[in-house]
N, C-alpha and C positions, 0 to 999 in steps of 0.2 A: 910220695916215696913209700915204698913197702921192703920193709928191711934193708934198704941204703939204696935198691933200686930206685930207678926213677921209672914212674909209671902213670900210664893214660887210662882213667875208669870212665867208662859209661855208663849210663842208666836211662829205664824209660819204664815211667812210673806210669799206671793206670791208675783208677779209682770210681767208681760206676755207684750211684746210689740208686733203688727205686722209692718211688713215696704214694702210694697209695692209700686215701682216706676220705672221708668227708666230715658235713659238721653242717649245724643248721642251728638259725636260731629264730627264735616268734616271740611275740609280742601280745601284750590284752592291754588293754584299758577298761577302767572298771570304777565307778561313782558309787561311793558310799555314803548317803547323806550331802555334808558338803564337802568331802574329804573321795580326793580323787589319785588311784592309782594309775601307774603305768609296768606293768610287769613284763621282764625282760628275761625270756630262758631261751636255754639252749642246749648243745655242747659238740664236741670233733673228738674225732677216733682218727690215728692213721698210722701205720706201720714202715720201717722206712728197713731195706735190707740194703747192708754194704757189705761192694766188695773190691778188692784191689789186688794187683800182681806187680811185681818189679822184677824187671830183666837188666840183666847189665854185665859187662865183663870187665879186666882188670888185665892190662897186658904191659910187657917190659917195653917201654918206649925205644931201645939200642934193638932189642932182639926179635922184638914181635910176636914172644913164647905170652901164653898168657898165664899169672899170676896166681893161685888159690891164695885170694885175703878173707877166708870168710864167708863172703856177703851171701854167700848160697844163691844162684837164679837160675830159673825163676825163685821166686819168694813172693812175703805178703808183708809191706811193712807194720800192717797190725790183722789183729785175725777178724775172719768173717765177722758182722753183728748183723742182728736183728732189734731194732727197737720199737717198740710198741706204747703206745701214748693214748689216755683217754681223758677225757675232762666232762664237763657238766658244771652248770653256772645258774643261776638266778640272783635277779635284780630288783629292786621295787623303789619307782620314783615316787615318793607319797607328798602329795598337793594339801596344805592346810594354810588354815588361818586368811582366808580369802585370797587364797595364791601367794602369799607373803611369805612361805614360811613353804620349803621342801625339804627332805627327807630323803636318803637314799642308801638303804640297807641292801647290801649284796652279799653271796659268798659262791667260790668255785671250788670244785673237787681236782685235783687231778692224780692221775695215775701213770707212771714212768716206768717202763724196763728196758735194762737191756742184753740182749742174748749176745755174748760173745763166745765162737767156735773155734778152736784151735784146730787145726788142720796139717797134717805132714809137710805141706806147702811153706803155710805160717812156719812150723818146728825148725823147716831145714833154716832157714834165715834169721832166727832168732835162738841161736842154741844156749842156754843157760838161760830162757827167762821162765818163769814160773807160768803156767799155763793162766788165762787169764781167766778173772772172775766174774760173774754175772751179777747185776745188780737191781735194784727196784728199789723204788719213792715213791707216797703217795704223801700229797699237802690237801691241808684246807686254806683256803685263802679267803678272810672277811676283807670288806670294807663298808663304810660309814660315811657319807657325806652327806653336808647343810648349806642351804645358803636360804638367807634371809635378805626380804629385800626393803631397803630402807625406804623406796619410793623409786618410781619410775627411771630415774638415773642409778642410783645405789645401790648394791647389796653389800653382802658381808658373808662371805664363807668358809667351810673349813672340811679337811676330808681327811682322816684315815682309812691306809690300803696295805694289806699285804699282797705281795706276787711271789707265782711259783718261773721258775723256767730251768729246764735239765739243761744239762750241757750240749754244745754241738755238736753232730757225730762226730765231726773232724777232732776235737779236743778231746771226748770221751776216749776213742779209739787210739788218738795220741797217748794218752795216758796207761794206755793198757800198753801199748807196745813200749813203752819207754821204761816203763814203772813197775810192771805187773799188775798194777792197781788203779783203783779208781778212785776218782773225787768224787762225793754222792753232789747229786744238785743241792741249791741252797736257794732257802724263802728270800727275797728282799722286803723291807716293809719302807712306805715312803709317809 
């Protein structure tokens, strides 16, 4: 109902994302003495551009006149992004103590933005929201792990890790459109 009218809305939402990147990772192994590596790098780049429209109208169910409620369409239910991601990582499995005893010292870079574009499209369907903000994170992420092994059946081990992960475009975008603002990504540590 739209002002005591009774009324029929339709919609039909789009949403298109492209993702284009790569990422590569390689490996050494390497004896030193009696103490043996396994070194583990890499890293991925990719850029992801979204975009979305919504069409839809609003008409008097009795009369069949249709409605101005707003919604503007077409529209954009959040505006244009570009987001762009880079990372870089190494590893080191280090072998000691006659194989009994490994070691595994790591840490990743990563790098997060994201571009959001307000557009006349975007404006008309969203009027009174503050134009939205562009944002960027970059993390270090260590980890540490051990495991010792007590004998052929046994070990015993232990790992701290931190992780990075930005949010997904669908939430990041939600929150621009909904909020005006953005939740930055956050570290997890396990």
């Amino acid at each position: 109902m739209t002002d005591g009218t009774l009324t029929r809305r339709s919609r039909d939402s789009s949403f298109e994302q492209n993702l284009q990147g790569t990422s590569v990772q390689l490996d050494k192994d390497i004896l030193a003495g009696t103490v043996s590596h396994h070194l583990v790098y890499g890293g991925e780049a990719y850029t992801i551009d979204g975009d979305n429209y919504r069409y839809g109208s609003t008409v008097d169910v009795l009369t069949g006149e249709p409605v101005d409620d707003s919604a503007g369409a077409p529209t954009r239910a959040f505006p244009l992004s570009e987001t762009t991601h880079y990372a870089a990582y190494v590893q080191d499995e280090i072998t000691l103590a006659d194989g009994r005893l490994t070691l595994t010292p790591g840490l990743r870079f990563d790098y997060f933005e994201l571009d959001a574009n307000s557009d006349p499209v975007y404006e008309s369907g969203n009027p009174g929201i503050a134009s939205p903000e562009d944002f960027d994170d970059t993390e270090f992420s260590p980890k540490f792990g051990a495991v010792f092994r007590l004998n052929d059946t046994w070990s015993i081990f232990g790992q701290y890790a931190q992780g990075f992960r930005h949010h997904p475009m669908t939430i990041s975008t939600l929150v621009l459109s909904t909020l005006s603002a953005v939740i930055p990504p956050s570290p997890t540590r396990t």
